[in-house]
N, C-alpha and C positions, 0 to 999 in steps of 0.2 A: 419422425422418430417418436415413439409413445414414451408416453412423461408419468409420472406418477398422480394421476390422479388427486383432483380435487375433492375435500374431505364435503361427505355427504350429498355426493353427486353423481347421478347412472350415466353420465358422459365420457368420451373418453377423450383425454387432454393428447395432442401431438404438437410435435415440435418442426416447424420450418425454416429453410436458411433463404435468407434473398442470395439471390443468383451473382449479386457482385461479392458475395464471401466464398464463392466456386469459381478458380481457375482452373481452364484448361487450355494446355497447350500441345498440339501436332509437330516433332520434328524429323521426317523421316520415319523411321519405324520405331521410334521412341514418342512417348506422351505424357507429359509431366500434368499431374494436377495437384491445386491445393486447395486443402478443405481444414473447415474447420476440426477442430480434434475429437468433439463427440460424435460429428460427423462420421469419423474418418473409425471411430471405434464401434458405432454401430456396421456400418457396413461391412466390416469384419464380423460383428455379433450377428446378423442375418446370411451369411453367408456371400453377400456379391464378391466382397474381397478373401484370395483365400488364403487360410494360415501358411500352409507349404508353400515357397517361391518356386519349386518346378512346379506349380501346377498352371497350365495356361487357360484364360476364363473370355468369353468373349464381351466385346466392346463396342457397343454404339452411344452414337451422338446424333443428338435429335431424332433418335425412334430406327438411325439406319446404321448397320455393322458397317464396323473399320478395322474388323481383324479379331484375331485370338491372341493374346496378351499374358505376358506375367511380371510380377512386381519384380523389380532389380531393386528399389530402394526407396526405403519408407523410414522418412529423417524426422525427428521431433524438431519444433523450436528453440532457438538458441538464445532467447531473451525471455524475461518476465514480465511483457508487457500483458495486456488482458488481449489483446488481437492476435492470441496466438494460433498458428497455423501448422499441419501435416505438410510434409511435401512427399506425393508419392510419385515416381516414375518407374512408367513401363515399358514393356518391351516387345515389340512384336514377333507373336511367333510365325 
């Protein structure tokens, strides 16, 4: 995710998540993931997740497709801890 830049610097600053703040779960033709929330709001800002819930978007894991997909439900966190997380699940089409 690109970050706002560092004052007096030609670099450009990005942002990564380690891999245990990314769940993802397969069950049937449902797949629940959970991400971080600036995560989960870039991927919307770039396009992979799309605004309309009919639209269906394709899905791989580890480089290989599992289908064409669309969001059923995209839940915010219910606490105010600082470990807050999205939880999104899909839906296979």
């Amino acid at each position: 995710m690109p970050l706002v830049p560092y004052r007096n610097c030609n670099s450009v600053a990005s942002l990564r998540y380690p891999t245990h703040r990314i769940k993802f779960e397969q069950n049937g033709d449902e797949v629940n993931l959970t991400v971080p929330p600036m995560l989960a709001l870039e991927m919307y800002r770039i396009g992979i997740l799309p605004q309309d819930k009919k639209i269906s978007f394709p899905v791989n894991i580890s480089g290989r497709p599992i289908g064409n997909f669309r969001i059923i439900k995209f839940l915010y966190p219910n606490t105010d801890s600082h470990d807050e997380k999205i939880f999104i699940t899909l839906h296979k089409q």
